[in-house]
N, CA and C of each residue as an Amber inpcrd file, in Angstrom:
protein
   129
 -14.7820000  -1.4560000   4.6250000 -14.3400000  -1.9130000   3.3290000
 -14.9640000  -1.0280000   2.2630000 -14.2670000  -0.8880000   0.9010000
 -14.8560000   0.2030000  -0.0660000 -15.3460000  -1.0060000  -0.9150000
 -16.3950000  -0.5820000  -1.6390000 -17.0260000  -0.6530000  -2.6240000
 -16.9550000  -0.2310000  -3.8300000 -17.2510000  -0.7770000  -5.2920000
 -16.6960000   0.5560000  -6.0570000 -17.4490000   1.1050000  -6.1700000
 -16.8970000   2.6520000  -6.2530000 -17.2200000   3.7100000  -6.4140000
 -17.2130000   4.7160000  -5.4530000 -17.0590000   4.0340000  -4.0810000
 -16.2500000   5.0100000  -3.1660000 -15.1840000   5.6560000  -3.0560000
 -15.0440000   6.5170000  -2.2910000 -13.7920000   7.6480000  -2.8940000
 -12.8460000   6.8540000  -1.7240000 -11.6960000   6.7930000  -2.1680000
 -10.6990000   6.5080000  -1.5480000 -10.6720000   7.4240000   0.1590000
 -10.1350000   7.0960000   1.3690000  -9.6160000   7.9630000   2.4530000
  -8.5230000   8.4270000   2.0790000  -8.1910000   9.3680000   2.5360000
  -7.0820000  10.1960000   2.8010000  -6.2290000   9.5600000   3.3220000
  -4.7550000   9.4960000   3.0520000  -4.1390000   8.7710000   3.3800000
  -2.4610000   9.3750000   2.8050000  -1.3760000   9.2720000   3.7890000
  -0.2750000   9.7910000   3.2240000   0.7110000   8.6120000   3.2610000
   1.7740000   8.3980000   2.3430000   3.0170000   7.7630000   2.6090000
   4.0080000   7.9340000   2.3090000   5.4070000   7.7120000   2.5060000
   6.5510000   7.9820000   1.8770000   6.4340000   7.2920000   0.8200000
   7.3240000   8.0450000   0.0410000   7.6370000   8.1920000  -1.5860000
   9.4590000   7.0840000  -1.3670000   9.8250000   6.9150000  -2.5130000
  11.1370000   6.6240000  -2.9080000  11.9800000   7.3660000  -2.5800000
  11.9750000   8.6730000  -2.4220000  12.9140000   9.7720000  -2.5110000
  12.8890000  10.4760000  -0.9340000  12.0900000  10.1990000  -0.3270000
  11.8250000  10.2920000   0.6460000  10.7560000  11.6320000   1.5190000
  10.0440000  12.3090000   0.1090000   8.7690000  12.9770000   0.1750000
   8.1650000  11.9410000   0.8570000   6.7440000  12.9170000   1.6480000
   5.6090000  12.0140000   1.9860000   4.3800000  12.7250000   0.9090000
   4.0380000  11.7160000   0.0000000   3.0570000  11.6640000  -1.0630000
   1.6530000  11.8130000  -0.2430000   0.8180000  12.9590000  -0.1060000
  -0.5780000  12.6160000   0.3340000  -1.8120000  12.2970000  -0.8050000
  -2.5800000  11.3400000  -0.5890000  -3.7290000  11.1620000  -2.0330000
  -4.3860000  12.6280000  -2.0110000  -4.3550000  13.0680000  -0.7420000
  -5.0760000  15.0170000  -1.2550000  -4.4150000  15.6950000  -2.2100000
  -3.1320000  15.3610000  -2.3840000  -2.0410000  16.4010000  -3.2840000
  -2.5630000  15.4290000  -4.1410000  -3.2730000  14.7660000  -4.7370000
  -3.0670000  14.2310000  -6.0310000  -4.7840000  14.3960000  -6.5630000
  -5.4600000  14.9710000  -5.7760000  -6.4800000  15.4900000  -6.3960000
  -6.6630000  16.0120000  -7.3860000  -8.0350000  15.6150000  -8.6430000
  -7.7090000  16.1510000  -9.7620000  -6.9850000  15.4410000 -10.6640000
  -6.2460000  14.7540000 -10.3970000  -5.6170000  13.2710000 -11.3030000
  -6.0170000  11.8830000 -11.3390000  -5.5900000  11.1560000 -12.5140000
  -6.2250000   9.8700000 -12.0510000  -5.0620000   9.3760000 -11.1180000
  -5.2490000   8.5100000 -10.3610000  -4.5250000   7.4520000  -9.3190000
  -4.6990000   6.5090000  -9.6730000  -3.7000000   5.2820000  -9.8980000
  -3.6060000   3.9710000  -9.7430000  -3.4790000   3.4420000  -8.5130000
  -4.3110000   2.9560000  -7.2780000  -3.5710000   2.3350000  -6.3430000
  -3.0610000   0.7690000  -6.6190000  -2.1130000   0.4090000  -6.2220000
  -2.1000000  -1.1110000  -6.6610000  -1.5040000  -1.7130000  -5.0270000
  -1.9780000  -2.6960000  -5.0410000  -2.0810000  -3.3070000  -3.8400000
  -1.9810000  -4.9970000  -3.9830000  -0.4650000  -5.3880000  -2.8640000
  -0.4130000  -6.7310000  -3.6550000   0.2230000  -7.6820000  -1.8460000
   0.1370000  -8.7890000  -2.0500000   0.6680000  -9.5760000  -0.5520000
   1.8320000  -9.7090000  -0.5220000   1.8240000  -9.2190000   0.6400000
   3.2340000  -8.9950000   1.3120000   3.9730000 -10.1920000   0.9520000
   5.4290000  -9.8270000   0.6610000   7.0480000 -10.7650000   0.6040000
   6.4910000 -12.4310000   1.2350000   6.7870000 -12.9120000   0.4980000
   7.0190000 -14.3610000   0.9140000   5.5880000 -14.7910000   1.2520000
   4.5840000 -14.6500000   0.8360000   2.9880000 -15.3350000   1.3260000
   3.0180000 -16.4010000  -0.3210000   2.1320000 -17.2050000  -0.2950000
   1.4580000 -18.0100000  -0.9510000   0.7510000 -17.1410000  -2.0940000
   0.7350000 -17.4230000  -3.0450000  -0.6090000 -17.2960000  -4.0220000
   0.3490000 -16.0340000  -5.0690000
């Protein structure tokens, strides 16, 4: 688990368009990750 202030892992995923976005290519920028519960859960 991260803590803050740990650097994110490396990590790639598809994009909308169907690029695969890696967080290495985005080095040097800020990043928003946003992270939310999956379709149909509670809360």
């Amino acid at each position: 688990m991260l803590t803050a202030g740990d650097r994110a892992p490396d990590f790639a995923l598809p994009a909308h368009d169907g690029r695969t976005i890696a967080l290495a290519d985005l080095r040097g920028r800020k990043v928003l990750l946003w992270f939310y519960p999956a379709a149909d859960t509670p809360g």
